[in-house]
C-alpha positions, 0 to 999 in steps of 0.5 A, a space after each residue: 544580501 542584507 535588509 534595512 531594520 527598523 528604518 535604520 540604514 546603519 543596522 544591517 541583518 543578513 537575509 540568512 542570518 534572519 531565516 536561522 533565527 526564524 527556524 525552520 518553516 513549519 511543513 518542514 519540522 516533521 521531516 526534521 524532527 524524523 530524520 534527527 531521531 534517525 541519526 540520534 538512535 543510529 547513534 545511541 545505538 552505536 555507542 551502547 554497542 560500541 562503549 568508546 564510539 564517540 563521533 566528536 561533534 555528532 555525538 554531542 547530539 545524542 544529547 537531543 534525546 535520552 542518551 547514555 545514563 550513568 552505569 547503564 549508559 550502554 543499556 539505555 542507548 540501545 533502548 533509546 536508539 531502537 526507540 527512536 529509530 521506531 518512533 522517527 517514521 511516525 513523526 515524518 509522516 506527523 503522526 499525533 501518537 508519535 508526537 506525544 511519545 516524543 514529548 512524553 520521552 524529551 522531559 525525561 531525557 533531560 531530567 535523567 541527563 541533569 540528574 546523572 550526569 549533571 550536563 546542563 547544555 544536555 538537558 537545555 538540548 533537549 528541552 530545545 526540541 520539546 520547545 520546538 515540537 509544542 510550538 509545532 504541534 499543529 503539524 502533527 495531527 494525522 490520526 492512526 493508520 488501519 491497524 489489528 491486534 496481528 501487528 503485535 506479532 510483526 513487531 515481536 518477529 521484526 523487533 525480536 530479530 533486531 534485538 538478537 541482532 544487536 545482541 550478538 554484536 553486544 556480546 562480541 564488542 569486548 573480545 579482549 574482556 572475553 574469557 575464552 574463545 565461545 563460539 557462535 552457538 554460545 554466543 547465541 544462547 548467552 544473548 537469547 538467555 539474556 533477552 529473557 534476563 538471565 545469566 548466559 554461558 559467557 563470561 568477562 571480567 572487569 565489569 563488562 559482564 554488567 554491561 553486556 547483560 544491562 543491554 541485552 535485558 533492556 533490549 528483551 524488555 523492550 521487545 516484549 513491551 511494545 509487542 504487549 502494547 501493541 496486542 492490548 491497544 484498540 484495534 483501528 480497523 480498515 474503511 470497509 464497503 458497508 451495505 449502505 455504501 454499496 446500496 449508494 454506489 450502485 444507485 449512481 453506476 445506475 445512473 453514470 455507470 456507462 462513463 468508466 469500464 472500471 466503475 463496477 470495480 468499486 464496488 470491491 468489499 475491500 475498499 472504503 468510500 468517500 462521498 461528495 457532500 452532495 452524494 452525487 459522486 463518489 471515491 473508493 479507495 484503499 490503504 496499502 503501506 500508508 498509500 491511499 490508493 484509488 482506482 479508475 475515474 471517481 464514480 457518479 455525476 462528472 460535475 461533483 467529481 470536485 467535492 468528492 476529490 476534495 473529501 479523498 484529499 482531506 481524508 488523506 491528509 488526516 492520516 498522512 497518507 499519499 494519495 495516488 489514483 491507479 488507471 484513471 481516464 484522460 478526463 479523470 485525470 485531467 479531473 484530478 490535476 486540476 482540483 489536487 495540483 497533483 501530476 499524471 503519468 501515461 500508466 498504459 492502455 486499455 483494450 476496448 472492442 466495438 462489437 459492430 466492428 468485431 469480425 474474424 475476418 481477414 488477415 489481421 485475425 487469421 491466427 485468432 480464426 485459425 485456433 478457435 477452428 482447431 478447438 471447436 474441432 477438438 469437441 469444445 463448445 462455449 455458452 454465454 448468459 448472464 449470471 441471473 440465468 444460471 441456477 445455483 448448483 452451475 454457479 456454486 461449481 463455477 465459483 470451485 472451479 475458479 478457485 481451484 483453477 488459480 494459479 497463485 495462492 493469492 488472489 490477484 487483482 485491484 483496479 479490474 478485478 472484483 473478487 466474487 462471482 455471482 454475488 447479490 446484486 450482480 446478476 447483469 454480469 456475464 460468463 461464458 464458459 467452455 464444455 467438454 464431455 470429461 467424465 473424470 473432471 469433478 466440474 463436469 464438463 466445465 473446461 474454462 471460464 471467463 466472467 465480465 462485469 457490467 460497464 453501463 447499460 450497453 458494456 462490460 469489462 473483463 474481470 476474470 479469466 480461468 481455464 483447467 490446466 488439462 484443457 487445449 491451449 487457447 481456451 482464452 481466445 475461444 471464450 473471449 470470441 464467443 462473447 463478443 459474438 454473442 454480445 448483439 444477443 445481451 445488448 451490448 455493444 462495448 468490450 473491455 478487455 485487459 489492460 496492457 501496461 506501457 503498450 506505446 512503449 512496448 509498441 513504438 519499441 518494436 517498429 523500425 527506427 526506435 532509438 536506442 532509450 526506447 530500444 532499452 525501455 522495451 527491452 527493460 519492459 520485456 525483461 519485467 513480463 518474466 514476473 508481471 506478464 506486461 508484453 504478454 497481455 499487451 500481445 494478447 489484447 492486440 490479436 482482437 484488434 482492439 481501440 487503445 485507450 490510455 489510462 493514468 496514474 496520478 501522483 503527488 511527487 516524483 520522490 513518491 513513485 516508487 512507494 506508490 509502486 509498491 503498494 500497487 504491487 501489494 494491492 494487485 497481489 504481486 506482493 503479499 506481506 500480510 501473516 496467515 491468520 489460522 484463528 481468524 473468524 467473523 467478527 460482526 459487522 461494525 457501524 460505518 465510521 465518518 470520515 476523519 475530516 467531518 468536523 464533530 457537528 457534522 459527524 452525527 448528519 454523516 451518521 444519520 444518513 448512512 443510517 
């Protein structure tokens, strides 16, 4: 195929011919640029480790950046490989520090290039690329993630291992030019002597020595300069709920809480907000792994939902993180597709009860009937109140109880768990809590709690469920019955239970006649519920004959789901990366910061009001 130039028929260019020397389309070059730094520090650190690597072609293009300079080409290239390796994320995900490091990185490369070893095409390679991340560099505008001075110890931990990784691979690429046979004790001690830049127990001859304590001082030097770097920059705290903003977000679950069982879970302390410009709507979210995570519908008015979106998605996209929205309704996600482009995926279902429907009644509830009847028999009783109605001492010995009674270290839960009990401000919530007369319990006679959330008005949604291990199986069912028998007496006339992941899945799987994918998806399914317990909430959820109603996860890309996985699992508390704090302390409250995307004009407005 080929097109007609300056109206002449004769002159032909071809149509690919003219997208090359076009280049690539502007959205495309942060992803490029990362993946070429990737290749080029595999590279680089190849042939520093390995001195005669050469890859024909492939190697030429170590020459993009920094490569191997004279005597300590092999020193350098390790460093330069780490480097890049280090610096390839932030520029695919079009960071503006990764962005002037490289820029700050590619005038040196080509200089020392031309310098040591006089290779002009070298030096132009580079220069090439630095043209091409300026002409570019509005690509690259995406502002800090969340960060704190702890990240300097991952880095010296991470960094540090590579470093003794690749020292132990440098020191054992010249056996010939070995003297002796050390073993691997010694080969350790001669690196971690040479990360601190002294001589080691080993030895070579013809010069390699040289080489191999180069490489290890550099990867030393450069273990603990981005570990200082990374101690002594300004902390970028995480968006936190502020005082303001909860006061905000309380006044529209006022007035729209009764849209959404999740809405009282916004109002989690470790989550930030984004505001419609009208105020009437609002998005809570949090940043997990460089996902921008939200859960449940956007709160407040149905009709300024968009302008909301719109802010999550700006602030997203200053910081190059990938959105997703964890458990929204069909009306949110519909919402959300429309106003972002973004697709929706059938997530599960959430157990909803009627309590004017709820009865003990019948077959189907014969074996609910059945265990709470044991347990009352067996000397437990139950009580209900809002947790305005209980006194201080009672509430300070639920909170003990519900800690101690937890069953991982971690406290789980994000899109449907609140983290506190009995706070300022929550005082329509309700706990129903199980009794036995136990002298020897440090609780008293408190056996098992339960505690819901207010949804509206006329709602609540369950938050916490927490029983002693010593107490009768069924403490869960028996608590969850004596709430939904007393909630005519609180007003309430809705129950959400848990949420049940993939329960059409779970449920159509078990029928006659399931194909054989959805056999195997059920059985994937029920494999998994050995770590997420996903048919056992599905099967507990169903004893209390609950409507099911289907929630959704909202993403931007297929490619996305796995890391939009992940994150979930972090910020559920299934997954626990982060390192023990044994200094940690209360810092002071910090004023609220704007959101990224408010243009300075508008920043001291944004202030203002927040004030």
């Amino acid at each position: 195929m080929s097109v007609t130039v300056d109206g002449d028929k004769s002159r032909l260019v071809p149509v690919r011919a003219r997208r090359i020397l076009r280049g690539p389309r502007p959205e495309k070059v942060p992803g490029l640029v990362g993946t070429a730094c990737s290749v080029i520090g595999l590279i680089d650190i190849a042939a520093g480790v390995f001195p005669r690597f050469r890859i024909s072609r492939m190697h030429a293009l170590a020459e993009f950046l920094p490569g191997t300079l004279g005597s300590l080409s092999a020193a350098l290239s390790l460093s330069t490989g780490v480097l890049l390796l280090l610096l390839s994320h932030g520029l695919k995900r079009n960071k503006r520090r990764a962005w002037r490091a490289a820029v700050a990185l590619l005038p040196i490369g080509a200089a020392a290039q031309f310098v040591w070893r006089h290779s002009l095409g070298g030096a132009l390679l580079s220069l090439l690329l630095l043209a091409l991340l300026i002409r570019h560099r509005d690509q690259f505008t995406a502002l800090p993630d969340p960060r704190s001075r702890w990240r300097a110890l991952a880095n010296f931990a991470v960094v540090g291992a590579g470093s003794i990784a690749l020292g132990l691979a440098v020191v054992s690429a010249h056996p010939r030019r070995l003297i002796g046979n050390p073993s691997l004790a010694d080969r350790l001690e001669h690196v971690l002597y040479g990360l601190l830049g002294v001589e080691g127990p080993l030895a070579y001859d013809k010069g390699v020595g040289w080489t191999v304590s180069y490489s290890l001082g550099a990867l030393g030097m450069l273990t603990a300069l981005t570990t200082i770097y990374l101690a002594f920059r300004p902390e970028h705290p995480a968006a936190r709920l502020t005082p303001e903003d909860e006061t905000r977000l309380r006044a529209l679950l006022d007035r729209h809480g009764g849209r959404d069982s999740l809405g009282h879970f916004a109002l989690r302390h470790d989550k930030g907000v984004v505001f419609s410009p009208s105020g009437k709507a609002a998005v809570c979210y949090r940043v997990v792994s460089g996902v921008m995570l939200a859960s449940g519908d956007p709160i407040g008015d149905v009709e300024a939902w968009p302008g909301a979106i719109e802010r999550f998605m700006d602030e997203a996209k200053a910081h190059s993180w990938t959105p997703a929205v964890m458990g929204c309704s069909e009306t949110g996600g519909q919402v959300w597709t429309r106003e972002t482009g973004l697709d929706a995926l059938e997530l599960g279902d959430e157990a909803v009860v009627d309590v004017a429907d709820f009865s003990l009644t019948g077959r189907a509830m014969r074996n609910v009937r059945q265990m709470v009847k044991r347990i009352e028999r067996n000397g437990y009783t139950t009580r209900v109140r809002r947790v305005r109605d209980l006194d201080e001492d009672e509430l300070d010995r639920i909170r003990r109880a519900a800690a101690d009674w937890r069953g991982t270290d971690t406290e789980r839960g994000f899109s449907m768990a609140l983290g506190r009990i009995g706070a300022p401000g929550d005082g329509d919530a309700v706990i129903a809590t199980a009794h036995k007369a136990d002298d020897a319990s440090p609780y008293g006679d408190l056996k098992a709690i339960i505690h819901f959330v207010p949804w509206g008005t006329d709602g609540m949604s369950l938050e916490l469920m927490r029983r002693d291990r010593s107490a009768d199986p069924g403490m869960n069912e028996l608590l969850i019955v004596a709430a939904l028998q007393s909630s005519p007496t609180l007003g309430i006339a809705r129950v959400s239970l848990n949420f049940a992941m993939f329960r059409a899945a779970l449920a159509r799987g078990e029928k006659i006649g399931a194909g054989p994918v959805l056999r195997l998806w059920r059985g994937l399914l029920v494999f998994l519920s050995r770590w997420f317990q996903i048919e056992s909430l599905y099967k507990f959820n169903a004893k209390f004959q609950p409507r099911w109603e289907p929630r959704f996860l909202v993403y931007r890309q297929s490619r996305d789901l796995p890391r939009i996985g992940f994150a979930a699992l972090q910020a559920e508390g299934f997954v626990h990366l982060s390192l023990p704090r044994p200094f940690a302390h209360t810092r002071p409250a910090t004023a609220p910061r704007p959101c990224a995307h408010i243009v300075p004009a508008r920043a001291a407005e944004h202030e203002a009001h927040a004030a």
